[in-house]
MARGU-711446 format. One record per residue (C-alpha): z, y, x negated. Coordinates in steps of 0.5 Angstrom, whole numbers. Each point is the difference from the previous one (the first is absolute). Layout:
N
+-------+-------+-------+
|    c3 |    c2 |    c1 |
+-------+-------+-------+
|     Z |     Y |     X |
...
+-------+-------+-------+
END
This chain:
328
+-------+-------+-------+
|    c3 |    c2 |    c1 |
+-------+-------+-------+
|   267 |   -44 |  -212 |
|    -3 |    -1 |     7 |
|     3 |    -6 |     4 |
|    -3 |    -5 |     7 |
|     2 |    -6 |     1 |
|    -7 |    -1 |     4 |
|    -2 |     0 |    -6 |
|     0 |    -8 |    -1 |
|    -5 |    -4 |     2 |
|     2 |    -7 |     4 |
|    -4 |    -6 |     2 |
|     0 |    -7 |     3 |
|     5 |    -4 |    -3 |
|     3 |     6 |    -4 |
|     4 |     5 |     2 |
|     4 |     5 |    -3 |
|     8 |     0 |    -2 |
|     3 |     4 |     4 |
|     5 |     5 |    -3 |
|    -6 |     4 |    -4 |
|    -2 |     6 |    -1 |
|    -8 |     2 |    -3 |
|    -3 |     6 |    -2 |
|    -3 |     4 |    -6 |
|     1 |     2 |    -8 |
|    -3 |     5 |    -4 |
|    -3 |    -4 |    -7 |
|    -3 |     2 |    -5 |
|    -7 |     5 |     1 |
|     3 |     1 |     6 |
|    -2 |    -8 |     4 |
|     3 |    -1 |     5 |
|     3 |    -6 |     0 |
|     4 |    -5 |     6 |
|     7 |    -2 |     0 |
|     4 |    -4 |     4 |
|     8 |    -2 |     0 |
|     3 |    -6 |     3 |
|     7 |     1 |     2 |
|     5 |    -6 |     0 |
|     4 |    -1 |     6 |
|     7 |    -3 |    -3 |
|     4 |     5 |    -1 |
|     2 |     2 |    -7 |
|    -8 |     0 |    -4 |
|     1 |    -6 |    -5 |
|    -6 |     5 |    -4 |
|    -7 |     2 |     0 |
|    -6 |    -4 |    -2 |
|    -5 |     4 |    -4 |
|    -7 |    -5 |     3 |
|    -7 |     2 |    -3 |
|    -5 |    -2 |     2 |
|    -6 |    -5 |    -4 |
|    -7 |     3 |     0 |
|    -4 |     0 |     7 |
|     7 |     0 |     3 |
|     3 |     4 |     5 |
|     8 |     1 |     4 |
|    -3 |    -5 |     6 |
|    -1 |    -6 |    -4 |
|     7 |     0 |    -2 |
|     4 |     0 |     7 |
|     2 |    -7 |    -1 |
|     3 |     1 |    -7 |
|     3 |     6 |     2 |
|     4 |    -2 |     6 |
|     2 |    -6 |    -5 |
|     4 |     6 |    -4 |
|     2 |     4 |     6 |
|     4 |    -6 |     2 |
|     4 |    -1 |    -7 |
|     2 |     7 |     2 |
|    -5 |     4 |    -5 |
|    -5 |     5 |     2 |
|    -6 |     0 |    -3 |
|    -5 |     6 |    -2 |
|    -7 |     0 |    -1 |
|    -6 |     3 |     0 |
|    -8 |    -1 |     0 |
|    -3 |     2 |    -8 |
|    -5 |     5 |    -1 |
|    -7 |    -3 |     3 |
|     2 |    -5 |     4 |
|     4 |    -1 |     7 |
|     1 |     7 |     3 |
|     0 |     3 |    -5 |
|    -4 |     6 |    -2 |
|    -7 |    -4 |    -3 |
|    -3 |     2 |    -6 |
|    -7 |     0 |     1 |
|    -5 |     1 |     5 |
|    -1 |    -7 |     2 |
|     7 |    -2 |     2 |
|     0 |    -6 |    -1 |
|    -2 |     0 |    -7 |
|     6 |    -2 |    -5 |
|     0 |     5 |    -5 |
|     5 |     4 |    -4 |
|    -1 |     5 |    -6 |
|     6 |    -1 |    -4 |
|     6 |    -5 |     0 |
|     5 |     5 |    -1 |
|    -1 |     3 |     7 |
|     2 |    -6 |     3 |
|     6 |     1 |    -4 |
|     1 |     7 |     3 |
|     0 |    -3 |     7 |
|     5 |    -4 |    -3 |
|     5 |     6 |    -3 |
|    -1 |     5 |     6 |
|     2 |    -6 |     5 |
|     6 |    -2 |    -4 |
|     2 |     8 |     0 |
|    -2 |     2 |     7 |
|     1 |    -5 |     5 |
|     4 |    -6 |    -4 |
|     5 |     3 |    -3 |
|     1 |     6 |     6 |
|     0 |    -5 |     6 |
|     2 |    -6 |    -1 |
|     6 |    -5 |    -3 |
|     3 |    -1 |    -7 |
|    -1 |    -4 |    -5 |
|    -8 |    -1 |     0 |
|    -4 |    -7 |    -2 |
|    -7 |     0 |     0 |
|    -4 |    -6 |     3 |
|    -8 |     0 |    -3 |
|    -5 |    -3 |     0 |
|    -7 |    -1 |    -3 |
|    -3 |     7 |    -2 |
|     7 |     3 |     2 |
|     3 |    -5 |    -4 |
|    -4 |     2 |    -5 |
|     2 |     8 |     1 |
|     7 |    -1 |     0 |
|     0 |    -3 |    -6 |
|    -4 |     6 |    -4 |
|     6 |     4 |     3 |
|     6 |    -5 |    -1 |
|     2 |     3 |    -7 |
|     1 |     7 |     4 |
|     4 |    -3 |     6 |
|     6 |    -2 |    -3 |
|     4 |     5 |     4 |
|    -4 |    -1 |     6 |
|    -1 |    -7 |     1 |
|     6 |    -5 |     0 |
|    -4 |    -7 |     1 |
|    -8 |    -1 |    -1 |
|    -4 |    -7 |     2 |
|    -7 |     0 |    -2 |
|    -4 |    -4 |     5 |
|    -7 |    -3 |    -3 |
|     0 |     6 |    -5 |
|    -7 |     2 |    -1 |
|     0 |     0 |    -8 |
|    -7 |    -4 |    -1 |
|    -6 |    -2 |     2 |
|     0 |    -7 |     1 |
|    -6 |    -4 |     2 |
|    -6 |     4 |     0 |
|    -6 |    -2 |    -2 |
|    -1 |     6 |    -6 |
|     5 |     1 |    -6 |
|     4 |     5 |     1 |
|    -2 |     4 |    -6 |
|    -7 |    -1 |     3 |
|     3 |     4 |     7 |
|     4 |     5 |    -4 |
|    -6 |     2 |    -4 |
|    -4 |     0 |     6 |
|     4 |     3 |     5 |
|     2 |     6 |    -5 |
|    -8 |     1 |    -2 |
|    -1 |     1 |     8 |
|     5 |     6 |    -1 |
|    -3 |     2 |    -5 |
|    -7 |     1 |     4 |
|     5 |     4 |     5 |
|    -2 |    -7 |     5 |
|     8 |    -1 |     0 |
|    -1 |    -1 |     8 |
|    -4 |    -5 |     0 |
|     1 |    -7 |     3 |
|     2 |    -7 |    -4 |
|    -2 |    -4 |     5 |
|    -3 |     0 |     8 |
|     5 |     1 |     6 |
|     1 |    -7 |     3 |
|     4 |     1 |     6 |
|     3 |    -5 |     3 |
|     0 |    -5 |    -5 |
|     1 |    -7 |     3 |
|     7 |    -3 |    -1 |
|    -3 |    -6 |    -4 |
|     1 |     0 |    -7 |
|     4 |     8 |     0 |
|     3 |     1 |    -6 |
|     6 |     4 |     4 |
|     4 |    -5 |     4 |
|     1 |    -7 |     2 |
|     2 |     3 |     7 |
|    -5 |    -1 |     6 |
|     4 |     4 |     5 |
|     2 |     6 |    -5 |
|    -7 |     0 |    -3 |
|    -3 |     0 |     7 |
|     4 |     6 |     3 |
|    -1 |     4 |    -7 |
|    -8 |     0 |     1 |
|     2 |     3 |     8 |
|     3 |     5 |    -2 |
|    -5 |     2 |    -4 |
|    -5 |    -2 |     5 |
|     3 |     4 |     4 |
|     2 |     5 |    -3 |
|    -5 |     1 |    -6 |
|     2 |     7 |    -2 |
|     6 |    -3 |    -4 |
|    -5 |    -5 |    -3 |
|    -3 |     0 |    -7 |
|    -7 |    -2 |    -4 |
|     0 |    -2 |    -7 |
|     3 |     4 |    -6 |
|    -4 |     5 |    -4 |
|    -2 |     0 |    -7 |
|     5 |     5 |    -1 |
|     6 |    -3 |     4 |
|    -2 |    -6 |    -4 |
|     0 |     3 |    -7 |
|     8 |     3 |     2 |
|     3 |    -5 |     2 |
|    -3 |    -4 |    -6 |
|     2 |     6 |    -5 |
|     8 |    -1 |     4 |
|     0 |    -7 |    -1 |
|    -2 |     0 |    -7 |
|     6 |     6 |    -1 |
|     5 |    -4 |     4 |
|     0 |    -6 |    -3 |
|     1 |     2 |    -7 |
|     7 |    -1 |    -3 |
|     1 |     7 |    -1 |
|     0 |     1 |     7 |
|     4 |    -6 |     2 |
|     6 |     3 |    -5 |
|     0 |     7 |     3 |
|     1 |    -5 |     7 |
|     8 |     1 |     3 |
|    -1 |    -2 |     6 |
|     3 |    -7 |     2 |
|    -7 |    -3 |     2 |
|    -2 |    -7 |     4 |
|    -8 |    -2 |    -1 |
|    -2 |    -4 |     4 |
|    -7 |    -4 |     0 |
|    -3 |    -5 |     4 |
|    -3 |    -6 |    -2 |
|    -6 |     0 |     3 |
|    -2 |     7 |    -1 |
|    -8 |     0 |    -1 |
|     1 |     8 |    -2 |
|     6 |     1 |    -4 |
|     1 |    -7 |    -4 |
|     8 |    -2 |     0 |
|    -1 |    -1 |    -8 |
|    -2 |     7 |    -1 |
|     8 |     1 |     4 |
|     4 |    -6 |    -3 |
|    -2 |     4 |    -7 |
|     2 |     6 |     2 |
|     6 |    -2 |     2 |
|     1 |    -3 |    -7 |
|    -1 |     7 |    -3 |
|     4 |     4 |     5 |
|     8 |     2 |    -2 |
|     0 |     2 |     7 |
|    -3 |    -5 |     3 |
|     0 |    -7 |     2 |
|    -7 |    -3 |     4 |
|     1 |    -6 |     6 |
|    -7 |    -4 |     1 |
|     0 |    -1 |     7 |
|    -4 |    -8 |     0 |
|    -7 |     0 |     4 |
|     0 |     6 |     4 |
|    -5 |     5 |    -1 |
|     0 |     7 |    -2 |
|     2 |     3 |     6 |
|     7 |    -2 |     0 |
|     3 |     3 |     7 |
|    -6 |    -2 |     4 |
|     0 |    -6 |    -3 |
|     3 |    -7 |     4 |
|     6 |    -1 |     2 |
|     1 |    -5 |    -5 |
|    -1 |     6 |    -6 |
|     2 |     6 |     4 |
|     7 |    -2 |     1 |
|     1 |    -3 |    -7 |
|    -2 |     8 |    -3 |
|     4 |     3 |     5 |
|     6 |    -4 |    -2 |
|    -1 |     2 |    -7 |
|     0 |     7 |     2 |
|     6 |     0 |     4 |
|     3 |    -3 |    -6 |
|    -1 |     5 |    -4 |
|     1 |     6 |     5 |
|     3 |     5 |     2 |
|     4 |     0 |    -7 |
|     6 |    -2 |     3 |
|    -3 |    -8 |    -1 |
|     4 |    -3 |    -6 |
|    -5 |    -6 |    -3 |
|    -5 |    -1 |    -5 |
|    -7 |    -1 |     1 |
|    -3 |    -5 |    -5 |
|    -7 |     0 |    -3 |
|    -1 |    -6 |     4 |
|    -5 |    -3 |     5 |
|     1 |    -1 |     8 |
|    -3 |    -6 |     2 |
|    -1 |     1 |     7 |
|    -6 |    -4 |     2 |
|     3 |    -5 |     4 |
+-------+-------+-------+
END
């Protein structure tokens, strides 16, 4: 573990918390992989937030939400996955969003929780997920009982909603892909920028615009479209997770929270594993989108309040299987 704080990257309108400390991590086959812990200035640490990451994200894109906990007096401990971020690549073209095996995510995961999380920061721990990372969490959750208090599953990516093929037809073809040893391969063409019009991330032009800046500038923390094998693992992970099965093995009291207008993973596919899950209660968050803490204020603060709700663990109060109607 090698830390420097020199290591967080800052832009126009986004700068860093202060009270932070950045370096590397060892993960499994040895990549290479960047932290950082953002330390809170109130006096006695109320707890840590465990934040992960959705896929094409990286530390930089969440300062704002980061400086939100800090200032409730919690820390916050992230890091960039494998392949993406700073983080160690995992092909020779950089930008190429591909991962071998799902459970290797899940080794970042684990050895960050042991090498820095538990060893560095403040008791008790809650995790904050989003997208991909949500859906990581999930996987784990039934082996996290005693290392996590709280979870919050933002836009968890449990389906694939609104594609133009079925998703059996996607299975099917990106496992063939894999069997030819074309894993590597592309499922689409690297559009970058993409306009602001018709994005299916965020309703927020302000944060939307920053976003692509700092991956304009700054194009070694950006990603182009998954792999056929990255798609085939999170496809093979959803289908795992959302089995009852999984749910019942599941101890950690736990918030979904979806987005009502999210063109990527559909708030149906959320309130029915709610509905299914002992552990869990799933809150709809009406018109935002899928990126529910670049969203619109009107979004944002309506997910955020739901979280502190609910972290850290010290927070009586019930969260029922109910939407939010924050459109006005």
């Amino acid at each position: 573990m090698k830390q420097d704080a020199a290591l967080l990257i800052e832009t126009i309108g986004n700068p860093a918390p202060g009270n932070h400390v950045a370096g590397w991590f060892e993960s499994a086959g040895g990549k290479r992989l960047r932290y950082a812990i953002f330390k809170s200035e109130a006096t006695t640490a109320r707890g840590t937030v465990v934040l992960l990451q959705g896929r094409n994200e990286c530390i930089e894109k969440y300062y704002e939400t980061i400086e939100h906990f800090t200032r409730r007096g919690l820390w916050v401990a992230t890091f960039d996955w494998r392949g993406q971020g700073l983080s160690e690549r995992l092909t020779k073209n950089p930008r190429r969003g591909h991962l071998r095996r799902f459970k290797h995510l899940q080794a970042d995961l684990s050895i960050f929780l042991e090498t820095i999380v538990l060893p560095e920061t403040r008791l008790p721990f809650c995790m904050v997920a989003h997208s991909m990372g949500a859906l990581v969490a999930l996987s784990m959750s039934p082996r996290l009982a005693n290392r996590i208090d709280r979870m919050v599953l933002l836009a968890p990516f449990i389906e694939l909603s609104n594609q133009k093929l079925p998703t059996s037809l996607i299975r099917a073809l990106t496992r063939m892909f894999r069997m030819l040893g074309l894993g590597w391969l592309a499922t689409g063409k690297d559009k970058f920028p993409r306009a602001f019009e018709n994005n299916v991330l965020t309703s927020d032009r302000a944060r939307f615009d920053r976003n692509i800046a700092l991956y304009t500038q700054h194009p070694e923390l950006r990603l182009g479209p998954p792999s056929a094998s990255w798609v085939s693992e999170m496809l093979k992970a959803m289908s795992r997770v959302t089995r009852v099965e999984h749910l019942h093995q599941i101890n950690v009291p736990t918030l979904l929270v979806g987005a009502g207008n999210d063109q990527i993973v559909a708030a149906r596919a959320i309130e029915e594993l709610g509905n299914r899950f002992r552990a869990g209660r799933a809150v709809i968050i009406d018109g935002a989108r899928h990126e529910l803490l670049q969203e619109a204020d009107r979004y944002r603060i309506a997910t955020l309040a739901a979280i502190d709700a609910f972290i850290p663990p010290d927070q009586d109060g019930e969260v029922e299987n109910t939407p939010l109607n924050q459109t006005g």
